[in-house]
N, C-alpha and C positions, 0 to 999 in steps of 0.2 A: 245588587242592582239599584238599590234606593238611593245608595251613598253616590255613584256612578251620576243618577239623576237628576240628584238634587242640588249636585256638582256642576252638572252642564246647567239645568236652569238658573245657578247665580251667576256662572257666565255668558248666559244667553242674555241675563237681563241687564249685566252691566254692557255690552258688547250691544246689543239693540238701544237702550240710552244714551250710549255713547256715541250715538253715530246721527245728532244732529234728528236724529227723529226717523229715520228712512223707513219709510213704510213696508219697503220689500224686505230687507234685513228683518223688522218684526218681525212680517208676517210667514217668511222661511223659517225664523227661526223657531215660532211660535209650531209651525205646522212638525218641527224636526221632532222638536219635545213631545206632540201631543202622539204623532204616531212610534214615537220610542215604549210608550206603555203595551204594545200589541206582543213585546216578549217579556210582557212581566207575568208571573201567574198568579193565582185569587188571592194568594196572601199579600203577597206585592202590591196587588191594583188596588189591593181594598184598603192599604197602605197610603197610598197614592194622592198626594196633594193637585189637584187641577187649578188652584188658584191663582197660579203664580202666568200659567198658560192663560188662564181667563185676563190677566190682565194685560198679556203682552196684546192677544186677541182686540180685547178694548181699546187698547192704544191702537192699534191697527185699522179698527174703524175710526175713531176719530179722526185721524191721519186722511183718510179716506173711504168716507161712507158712503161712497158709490161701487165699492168692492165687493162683489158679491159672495166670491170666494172666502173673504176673511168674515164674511158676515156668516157664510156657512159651520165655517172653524170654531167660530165663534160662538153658534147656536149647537155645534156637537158641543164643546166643553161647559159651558152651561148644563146637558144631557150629562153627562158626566159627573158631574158635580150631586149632580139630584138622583140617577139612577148609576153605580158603575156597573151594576150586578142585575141578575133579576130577587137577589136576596134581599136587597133595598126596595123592591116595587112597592112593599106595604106604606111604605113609608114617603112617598114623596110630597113633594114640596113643591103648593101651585105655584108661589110668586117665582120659581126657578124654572116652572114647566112657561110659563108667560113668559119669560125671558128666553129661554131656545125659543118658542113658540113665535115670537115676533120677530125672531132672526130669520128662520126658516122662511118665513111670510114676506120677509124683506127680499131674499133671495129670489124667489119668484119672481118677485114686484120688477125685478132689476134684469133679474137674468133668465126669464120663464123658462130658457130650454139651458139648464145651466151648465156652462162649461169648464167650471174649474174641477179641480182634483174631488172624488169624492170618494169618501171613509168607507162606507159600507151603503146607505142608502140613500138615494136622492132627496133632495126638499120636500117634495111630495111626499114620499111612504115614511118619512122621517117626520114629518107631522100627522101621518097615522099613528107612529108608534107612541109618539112623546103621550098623544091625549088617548090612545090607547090604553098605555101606562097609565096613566091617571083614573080608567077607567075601572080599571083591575082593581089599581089600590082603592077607589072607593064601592067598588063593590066587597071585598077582600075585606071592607073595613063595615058591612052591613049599611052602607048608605046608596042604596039603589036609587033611588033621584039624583043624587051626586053622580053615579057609575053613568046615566043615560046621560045627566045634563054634559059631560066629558065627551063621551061617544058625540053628541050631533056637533058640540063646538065645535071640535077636531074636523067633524067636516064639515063645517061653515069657511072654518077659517084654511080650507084649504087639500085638506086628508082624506082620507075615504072619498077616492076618485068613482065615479060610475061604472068603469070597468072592473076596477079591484073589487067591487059589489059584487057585477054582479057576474063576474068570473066566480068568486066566490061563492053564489047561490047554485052554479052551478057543480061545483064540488059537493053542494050540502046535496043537493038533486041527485049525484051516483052513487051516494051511500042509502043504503036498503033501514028499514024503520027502526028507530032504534040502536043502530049499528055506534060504534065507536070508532073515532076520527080521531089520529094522532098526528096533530101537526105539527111544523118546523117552520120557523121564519115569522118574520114581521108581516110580510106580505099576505099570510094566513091566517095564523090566530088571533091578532086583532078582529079585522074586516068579517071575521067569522063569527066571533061573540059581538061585534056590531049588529050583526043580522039578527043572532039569537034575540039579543035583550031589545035593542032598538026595533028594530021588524017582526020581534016576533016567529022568527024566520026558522022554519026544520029545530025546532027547539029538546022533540024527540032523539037528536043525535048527539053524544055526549064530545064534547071537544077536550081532547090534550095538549097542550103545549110539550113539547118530549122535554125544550132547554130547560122549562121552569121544573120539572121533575128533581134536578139537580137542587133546587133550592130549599131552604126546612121548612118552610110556610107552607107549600103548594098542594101535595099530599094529602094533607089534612083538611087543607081547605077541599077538595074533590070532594074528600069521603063527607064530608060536613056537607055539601050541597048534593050528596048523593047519586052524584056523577057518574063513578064509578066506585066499583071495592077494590082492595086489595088482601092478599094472604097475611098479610102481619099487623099485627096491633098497632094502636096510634104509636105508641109510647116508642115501638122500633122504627118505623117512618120516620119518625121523629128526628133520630138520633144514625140512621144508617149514614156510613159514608163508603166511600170506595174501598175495594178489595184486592189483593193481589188473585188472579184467577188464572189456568190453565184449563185448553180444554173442553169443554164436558156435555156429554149427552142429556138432554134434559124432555124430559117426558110428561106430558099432560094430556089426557085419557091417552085415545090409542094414538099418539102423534109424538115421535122422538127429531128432537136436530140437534144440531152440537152450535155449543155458543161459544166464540171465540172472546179472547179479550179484545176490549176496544180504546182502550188505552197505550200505546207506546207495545202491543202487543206483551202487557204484563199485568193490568189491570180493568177491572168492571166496575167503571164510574157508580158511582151513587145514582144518576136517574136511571142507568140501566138495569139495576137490581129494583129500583123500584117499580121501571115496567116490566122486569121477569113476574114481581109480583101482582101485578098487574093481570099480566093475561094466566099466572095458574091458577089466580081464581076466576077469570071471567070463563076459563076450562070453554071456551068457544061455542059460549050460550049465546052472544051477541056479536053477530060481525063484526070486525075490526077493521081497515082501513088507514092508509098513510097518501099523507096528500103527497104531490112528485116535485122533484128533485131533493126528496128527502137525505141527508148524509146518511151512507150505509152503514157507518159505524155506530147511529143510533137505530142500530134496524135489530139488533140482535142476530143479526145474518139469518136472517127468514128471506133475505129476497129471492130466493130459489123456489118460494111459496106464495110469489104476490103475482098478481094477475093485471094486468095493466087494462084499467078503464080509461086511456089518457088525461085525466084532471084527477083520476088516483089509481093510488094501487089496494088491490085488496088482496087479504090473504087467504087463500083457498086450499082448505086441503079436504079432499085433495085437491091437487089444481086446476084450475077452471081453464078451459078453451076458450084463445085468442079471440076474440068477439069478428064474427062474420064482416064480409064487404059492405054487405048493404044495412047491417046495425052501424060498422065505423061511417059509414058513408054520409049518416042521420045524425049521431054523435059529433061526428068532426065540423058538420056543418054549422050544428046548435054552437057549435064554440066559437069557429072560423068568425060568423054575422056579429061577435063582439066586437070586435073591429071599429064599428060604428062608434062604438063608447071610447075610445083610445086616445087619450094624451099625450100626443104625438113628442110631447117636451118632455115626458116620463121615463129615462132609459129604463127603470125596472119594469115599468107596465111594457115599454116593446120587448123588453128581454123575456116576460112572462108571454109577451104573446108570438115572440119566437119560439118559444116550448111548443107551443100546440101547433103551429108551422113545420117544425124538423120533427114533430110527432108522424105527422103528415107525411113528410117527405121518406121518411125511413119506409114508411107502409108502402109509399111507390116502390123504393130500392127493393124490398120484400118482393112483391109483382113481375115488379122489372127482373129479376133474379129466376123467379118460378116462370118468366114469357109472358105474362100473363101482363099482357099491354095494353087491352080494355079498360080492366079495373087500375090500370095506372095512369092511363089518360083522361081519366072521369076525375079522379083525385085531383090531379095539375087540374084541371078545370074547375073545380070547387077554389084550389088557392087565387087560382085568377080571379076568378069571381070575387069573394070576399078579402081576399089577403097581397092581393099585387102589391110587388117590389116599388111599383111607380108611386103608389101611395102611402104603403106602410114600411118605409124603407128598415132592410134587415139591420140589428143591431152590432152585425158582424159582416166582412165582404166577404168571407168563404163561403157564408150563405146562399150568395147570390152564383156562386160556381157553383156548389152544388145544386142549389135548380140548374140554371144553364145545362149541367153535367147530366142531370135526369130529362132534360125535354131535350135532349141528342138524342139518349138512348129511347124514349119513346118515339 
């Protein structure tokens, strides 16, 4: 795959110089190369030269620095370049984080509600992560002034939206004292240790990242701030890696499931042995918790055991009954009125706050199914209130049938 790569990119760059400068040719071709790395795997990526792409990218803006697109491209491979992994996070490099950072910022500038192609996250939560990152590695690196001064930048200069706050505080709010939060995504574990270090904020709740479990540093960093335990020694944390696995019942006090592989259906990644380890020692002395739309594959197939608070699941065993009409009623409203906070140019913030919309609309479908058309016509009236299509247009049109499709049937 490298030789394949590194192949195209000397053709890329004679074939883009060659052609009198053309901007589009670049910045195609730049975008071909950059999203060709999504089927290389960690040995690969970590392989992986971005320089060559960083400059087709540069040429691209120069060419035309009113592209917001190529300035977006431009601000991922930079990211790139300073983070590919999260096994780099200790390590990054501010003059490279100010470099995506001003691209990203650029993009806004030019294109606030941006409509070109985009990688994985918009401008917005892509400048949470970059100075996110930053904030890990200077905390990760024992420099807490550095970790904060990174956290407010980041949203100075544009990151850590209101909404993502304070959706966020509201996730730290349905976990019980103490409890253990394992989250996924950018749009989480940042914004969430923003709250902790910066606000101060439910600091009693231990936060995990599940992807950084994967990485050697992280582990130990937990057990080092006392976060959490785990069953094995530094020294095995250390050095575990994935497993071939089949299978198997696994039992902690009186509580048996069977854990399938989650790999290619033949192996048990590395983070996932180290959160089995994880919870046989927390042995379910402290609630656990997974914020939602968690990948099930990093669930350990417990979701037969999660109980949905809608901003999380928790695991209940046994399991906890579906939270009544008039708790979801108070519940969905306290989320619904975030609204108000909502960055309307933010696809990820409407796509987040579609989540708690078709959270909504399922509980009608629920109602509407059992007859029970009171409690489904109070519901549709809470969305109009706080959530109407006229204002907070959905981030998908099936959305908008299926209301239509439910205020038939009520």
């Amino acid at each position: 795959m490298r030789i394949t790569l590194t192949t195209l990119l000397s053709l890329f760059l004679v074939t883009a110089f060659g052609q009198k400068k053309d901007y589009n040719i670049i910045l195609d071709n730049a975008k071909v190369l950059f999203k060709s790395t999504r089927d290389l795997n960690s040995e690969e990526l970590k392989q992986f030269d971005y320089y060559p792409i960083v400059t087709l990218l540069e040429k691209a803006v120069q060419l035309n620095p009113k592209s917001a697109e190529a300035r977006y491209f431009l601000g991922y491979a930079y990211s790139r370049l300073n983070l590919k992994d999260g096994r780099r996070m200790t390590t990054m490099n501010l003059d490279l984080l100010y470099k995506s950072s001003e691209q990203f910022e650029k993009v806004i500038q030019l294109d606030p509600k941006y409509s070109g192609e985009i990688i994985v996250l918009d401008p917005y939560s892509k400048l949470s992560a970059e100075w996110g990152s930053m904030a890990l590695s200077y905390w990760y690196n024992n420099k807490m002034d550095s970790a904060l001064w990174a956290f407010k930048t980041g949203k100075k200069r544009g990151g850590f939206s209101n909404f993502i706050l304070q959706l966020n505080k509201k996730v730290l709010d349905a976990c019980s004292k103490n409890a253990i939060l394992i989250a996924s995504g950018d749009n989480s574990s940042f914004p969430l240790w923003y709250l902790q270090l910066v606000e101060n904020y439910r600091t009693d709740v231990s936060i995990i990242d599940i992807n950084l479990l994967n990485s050697p540093w992280y582990p130990a960093f937990l057990v080092q701030n006392k976060s959490v335990a785990f069953d094995l020694p530094n020294n095995v944390l250390d050095t575990i890696e994935y497993t071939k696995w089949k299978n198997k019942m696994i039992t902690i006090k009186d509580f048996s499931w069977e854990v399938k592989p989650s790999y290619y259906d033949q192996y048990l990644l590395r983070g996932d042995r180290i959160f089995l380890s994880l919870l046989k020692e927390n042995k379910f002395r402290r609630n656990l918790y997974f914020t939602t739309g968690f990948p099930e594959e990093s669930r350990l197939n417990l979701k037969d055991f999660l109980s949905s608070y809608i901003v999380v699941d928790k695991l209940s065993i046994p399991q906890e009954e579906s939270i009544g009409f008039e708790a979801y009623k108070q519940l969905i409203s306290n989320y619904l009125i975030l609204s108000r906070h909502l960055n309307l140019n933010s696809p990820d913030e409407m796509r987040l706050f579609d989540d708690l919309r078709y959270d909504l609309l399922d509980r009608v479908n629920d109602y509407l199914s059992r007859d029970e058309k009171e409690k489904a016509k109070a519901l549709m009236q809470l969305l109009d209130k706080f959530a109407g299509e006229d204002k907070y247009p959905y981030s998908d049109e099936s959305a908008k049938k299926y209301v239509n499709s439910l205020k038939e049937r009520i």
